[in-house]
Backbone as ProteinMPNN parsed JSONL, in Angstrom:
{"seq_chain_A": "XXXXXXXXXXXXXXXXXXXXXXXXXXXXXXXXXXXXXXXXXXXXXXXXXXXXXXXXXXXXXXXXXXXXXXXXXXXXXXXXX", "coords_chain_A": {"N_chain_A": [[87.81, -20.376, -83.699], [88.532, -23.724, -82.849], [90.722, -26.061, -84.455], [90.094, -29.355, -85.747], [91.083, -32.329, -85.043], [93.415, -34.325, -86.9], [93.419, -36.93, -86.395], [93.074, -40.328, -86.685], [90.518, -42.753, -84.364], [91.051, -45.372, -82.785], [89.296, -47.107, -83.424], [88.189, -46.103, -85.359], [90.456, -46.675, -87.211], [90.163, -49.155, -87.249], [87.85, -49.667, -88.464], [87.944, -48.837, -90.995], [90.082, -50.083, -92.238], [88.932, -52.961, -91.845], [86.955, -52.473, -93.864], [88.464, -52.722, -96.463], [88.884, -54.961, -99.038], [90.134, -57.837, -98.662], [90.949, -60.142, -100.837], [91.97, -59.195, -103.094], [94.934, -57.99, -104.861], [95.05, -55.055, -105.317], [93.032, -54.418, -102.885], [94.903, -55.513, -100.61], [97.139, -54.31, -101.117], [96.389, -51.454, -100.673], [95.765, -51.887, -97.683], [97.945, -52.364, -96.854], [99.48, -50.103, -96.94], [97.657, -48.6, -95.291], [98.765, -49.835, -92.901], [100.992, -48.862, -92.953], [101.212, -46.523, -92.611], [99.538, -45.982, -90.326], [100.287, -47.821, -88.674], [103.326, -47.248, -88.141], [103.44, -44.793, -88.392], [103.776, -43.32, -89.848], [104.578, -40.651, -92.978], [102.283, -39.55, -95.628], [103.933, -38.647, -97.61], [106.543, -40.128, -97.217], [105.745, -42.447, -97.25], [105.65, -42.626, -100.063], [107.716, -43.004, -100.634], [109.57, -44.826, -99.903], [111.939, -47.116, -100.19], [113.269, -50.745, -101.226], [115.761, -51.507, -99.964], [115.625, -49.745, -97.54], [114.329, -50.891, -95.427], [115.877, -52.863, -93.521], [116.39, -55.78, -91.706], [117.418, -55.876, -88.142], [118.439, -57.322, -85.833], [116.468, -59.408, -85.132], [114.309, -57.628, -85.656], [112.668, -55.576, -87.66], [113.035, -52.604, -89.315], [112.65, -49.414, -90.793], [115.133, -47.91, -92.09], [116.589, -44.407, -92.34], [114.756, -42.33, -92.843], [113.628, -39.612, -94.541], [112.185, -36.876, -93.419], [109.791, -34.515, -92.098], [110.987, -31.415, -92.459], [113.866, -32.251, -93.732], [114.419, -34.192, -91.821], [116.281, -36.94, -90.689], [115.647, -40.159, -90.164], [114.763, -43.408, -88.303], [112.494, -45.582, -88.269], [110.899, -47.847, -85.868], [109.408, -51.739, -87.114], [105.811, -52.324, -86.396], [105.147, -55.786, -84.841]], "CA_chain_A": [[87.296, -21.72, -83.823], [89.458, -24.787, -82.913], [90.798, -26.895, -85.621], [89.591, -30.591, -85.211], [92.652, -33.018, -85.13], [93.265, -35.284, -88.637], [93.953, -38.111, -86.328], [91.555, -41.459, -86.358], [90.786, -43.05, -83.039], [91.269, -46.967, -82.798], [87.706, -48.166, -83.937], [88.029, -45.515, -87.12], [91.092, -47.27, -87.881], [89.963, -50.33, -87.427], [86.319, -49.722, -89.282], [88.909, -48.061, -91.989], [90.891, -51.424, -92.333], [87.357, -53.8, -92.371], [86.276, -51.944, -95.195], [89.057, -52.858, -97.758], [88.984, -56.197, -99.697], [91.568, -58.418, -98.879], [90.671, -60.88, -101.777], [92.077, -58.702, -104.373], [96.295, -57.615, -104.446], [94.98, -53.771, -104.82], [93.241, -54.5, -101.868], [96.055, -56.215, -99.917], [98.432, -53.281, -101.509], [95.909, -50.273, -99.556], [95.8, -52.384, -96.233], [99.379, -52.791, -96.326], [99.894, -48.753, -96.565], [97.116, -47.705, -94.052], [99.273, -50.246, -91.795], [102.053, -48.266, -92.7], [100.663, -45.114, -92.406], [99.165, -45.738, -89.199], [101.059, -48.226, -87.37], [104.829, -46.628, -88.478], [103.02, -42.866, -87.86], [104.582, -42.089, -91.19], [103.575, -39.734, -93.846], [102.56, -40.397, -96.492], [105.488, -38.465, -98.275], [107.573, -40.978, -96.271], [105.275, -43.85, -97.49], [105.719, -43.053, -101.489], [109.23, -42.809, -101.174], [110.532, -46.139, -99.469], [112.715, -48.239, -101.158], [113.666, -51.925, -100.097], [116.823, -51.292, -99.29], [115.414, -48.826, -96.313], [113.577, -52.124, -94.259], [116.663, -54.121, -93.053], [116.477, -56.595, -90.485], [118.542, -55.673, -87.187], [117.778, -58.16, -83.842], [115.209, -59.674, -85.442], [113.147, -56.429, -85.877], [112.21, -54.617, -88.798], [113.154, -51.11, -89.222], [112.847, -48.269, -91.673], [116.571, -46.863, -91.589], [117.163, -42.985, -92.971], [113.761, -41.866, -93.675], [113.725, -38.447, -94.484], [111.05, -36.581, -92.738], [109.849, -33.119, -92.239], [112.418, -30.045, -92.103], [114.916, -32.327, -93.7], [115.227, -34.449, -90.743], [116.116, -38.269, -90.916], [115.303, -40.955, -88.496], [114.421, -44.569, -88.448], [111.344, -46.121, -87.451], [110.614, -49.549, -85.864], [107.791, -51.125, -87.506], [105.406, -53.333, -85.54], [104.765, -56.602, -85.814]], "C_chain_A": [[88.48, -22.693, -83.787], [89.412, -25.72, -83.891], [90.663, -28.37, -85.039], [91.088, -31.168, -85.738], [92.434, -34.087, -86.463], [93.474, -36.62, -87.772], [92.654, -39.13, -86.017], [91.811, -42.566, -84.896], [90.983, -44.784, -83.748], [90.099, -47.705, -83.683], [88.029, -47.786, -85.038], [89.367, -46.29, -87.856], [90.866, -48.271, -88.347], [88.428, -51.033, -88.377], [86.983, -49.238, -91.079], [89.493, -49.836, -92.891], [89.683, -52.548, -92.895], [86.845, -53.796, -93.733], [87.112, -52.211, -96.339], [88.99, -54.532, -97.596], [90.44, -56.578, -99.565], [92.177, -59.797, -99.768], [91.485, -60.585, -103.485], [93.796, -58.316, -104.012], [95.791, -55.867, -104.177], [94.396, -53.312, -103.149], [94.372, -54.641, -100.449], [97.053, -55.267, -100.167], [97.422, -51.884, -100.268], [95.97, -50.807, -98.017], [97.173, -52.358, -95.817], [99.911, -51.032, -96.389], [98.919, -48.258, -95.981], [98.225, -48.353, -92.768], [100.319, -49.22, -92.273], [102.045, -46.794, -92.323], [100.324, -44.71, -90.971], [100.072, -46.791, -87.938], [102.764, -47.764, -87.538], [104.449, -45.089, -88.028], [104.03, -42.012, -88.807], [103.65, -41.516, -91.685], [103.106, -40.162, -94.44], [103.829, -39.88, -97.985], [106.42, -39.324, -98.132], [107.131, -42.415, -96.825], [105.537, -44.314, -98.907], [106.579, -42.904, -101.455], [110.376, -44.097, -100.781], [110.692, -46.582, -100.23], [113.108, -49.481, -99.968], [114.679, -52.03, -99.073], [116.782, -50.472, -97.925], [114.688, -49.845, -95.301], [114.676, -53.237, -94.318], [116.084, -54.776, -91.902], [116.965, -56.261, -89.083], [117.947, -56.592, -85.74], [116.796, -58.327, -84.237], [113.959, -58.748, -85.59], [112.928, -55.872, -87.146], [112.108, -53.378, -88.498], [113.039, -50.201, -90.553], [113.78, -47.364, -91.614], [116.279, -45.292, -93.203], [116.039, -42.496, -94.168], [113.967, -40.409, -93.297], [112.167, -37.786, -94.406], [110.601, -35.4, -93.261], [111.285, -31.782, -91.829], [113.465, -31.321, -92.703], [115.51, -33.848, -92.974], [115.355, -36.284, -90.973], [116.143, -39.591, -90.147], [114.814, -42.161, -89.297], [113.431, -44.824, -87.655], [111.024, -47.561, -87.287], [109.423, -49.624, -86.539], [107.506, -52.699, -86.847], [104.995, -54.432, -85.776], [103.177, -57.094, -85.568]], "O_chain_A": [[89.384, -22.542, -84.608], [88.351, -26.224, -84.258], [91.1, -28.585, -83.909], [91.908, -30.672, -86.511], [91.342, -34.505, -86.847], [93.741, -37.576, -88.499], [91.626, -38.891, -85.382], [92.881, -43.024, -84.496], [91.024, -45.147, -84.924], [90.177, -48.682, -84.428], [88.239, -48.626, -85.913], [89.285, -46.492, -89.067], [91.128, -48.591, -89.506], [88.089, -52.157, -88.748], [86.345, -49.395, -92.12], [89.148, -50.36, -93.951], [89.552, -52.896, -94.068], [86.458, -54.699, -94.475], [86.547, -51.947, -97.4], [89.022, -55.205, -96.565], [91.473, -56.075, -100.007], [93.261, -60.362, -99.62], [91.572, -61.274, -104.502], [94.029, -58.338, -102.804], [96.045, -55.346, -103.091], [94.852, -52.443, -102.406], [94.465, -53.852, -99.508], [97.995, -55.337, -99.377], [97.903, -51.552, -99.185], [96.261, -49.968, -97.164], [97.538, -52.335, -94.641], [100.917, -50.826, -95.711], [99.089, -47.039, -95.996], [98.537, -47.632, -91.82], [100.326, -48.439, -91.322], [102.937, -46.148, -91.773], [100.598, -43.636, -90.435], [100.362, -46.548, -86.766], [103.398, -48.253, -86.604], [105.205, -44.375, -87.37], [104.653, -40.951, -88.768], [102.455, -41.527, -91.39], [103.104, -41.386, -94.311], [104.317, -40.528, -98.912], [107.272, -39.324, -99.021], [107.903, -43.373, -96.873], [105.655, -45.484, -99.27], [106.883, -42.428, -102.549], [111.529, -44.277, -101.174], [109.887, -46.678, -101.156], [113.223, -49.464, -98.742], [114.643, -52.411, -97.903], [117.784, -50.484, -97.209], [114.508, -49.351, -94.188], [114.54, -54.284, -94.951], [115.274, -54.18, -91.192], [116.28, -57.21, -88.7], [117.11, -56.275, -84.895], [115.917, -57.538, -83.892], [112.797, -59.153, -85.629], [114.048, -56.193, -87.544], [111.338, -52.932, -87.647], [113.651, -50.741, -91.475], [113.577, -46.216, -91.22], [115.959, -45.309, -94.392], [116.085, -42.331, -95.387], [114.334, -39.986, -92.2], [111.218, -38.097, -95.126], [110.782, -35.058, -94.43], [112.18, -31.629, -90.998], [114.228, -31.481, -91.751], [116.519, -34.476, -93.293], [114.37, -36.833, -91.468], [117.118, -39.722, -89.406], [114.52, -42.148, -90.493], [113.372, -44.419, -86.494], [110.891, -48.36, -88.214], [108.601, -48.733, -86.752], [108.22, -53.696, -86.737], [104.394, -54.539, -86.845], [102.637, -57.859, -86.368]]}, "name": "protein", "num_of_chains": 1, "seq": "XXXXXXXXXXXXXXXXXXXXXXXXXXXXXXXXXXXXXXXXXXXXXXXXXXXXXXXXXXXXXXXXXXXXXXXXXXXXXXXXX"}
């Protein structure tokens, strides 16, 4: 039997997103880590572990420098605006 994929298509994200209150900060705190979750294509190991100091600036972009991944491995991710 093939395993179904964990990943959500565009609408489910976006029916995902709809559904939280953005009236409230807990609200506004879950919207702001599905965006990170889904538009960064982090973990969420990766998501409870950022610190400020890891989102500098560089060329006007926003990055996530020397996230540590799976196996170890550590990489930076743009994040979109």
């Amino acid at each position: 039997m093939a395993e179904e994929s964990a990943l959500l298509s565009g609408d489910q994200v976006e029916e995902l997103l709809n559904a939280i209150p953005l009236d409230t900060l807990t609200g506004e705190r879950d919207a702001a880590l599905i965006g990170l979750l889904v538009g960064c294509g982090l973990q969420r190991s990766e998501v409870v572990s950022l610190r400020l100091d890891q989102l500098p600036c560089k060329r006007e972009h926003w990055v996530f420098v020397d996230l540590l991944g799976t196996g170890g491995r550590i990489r930076t991710v743009p994040v979109p605006i």
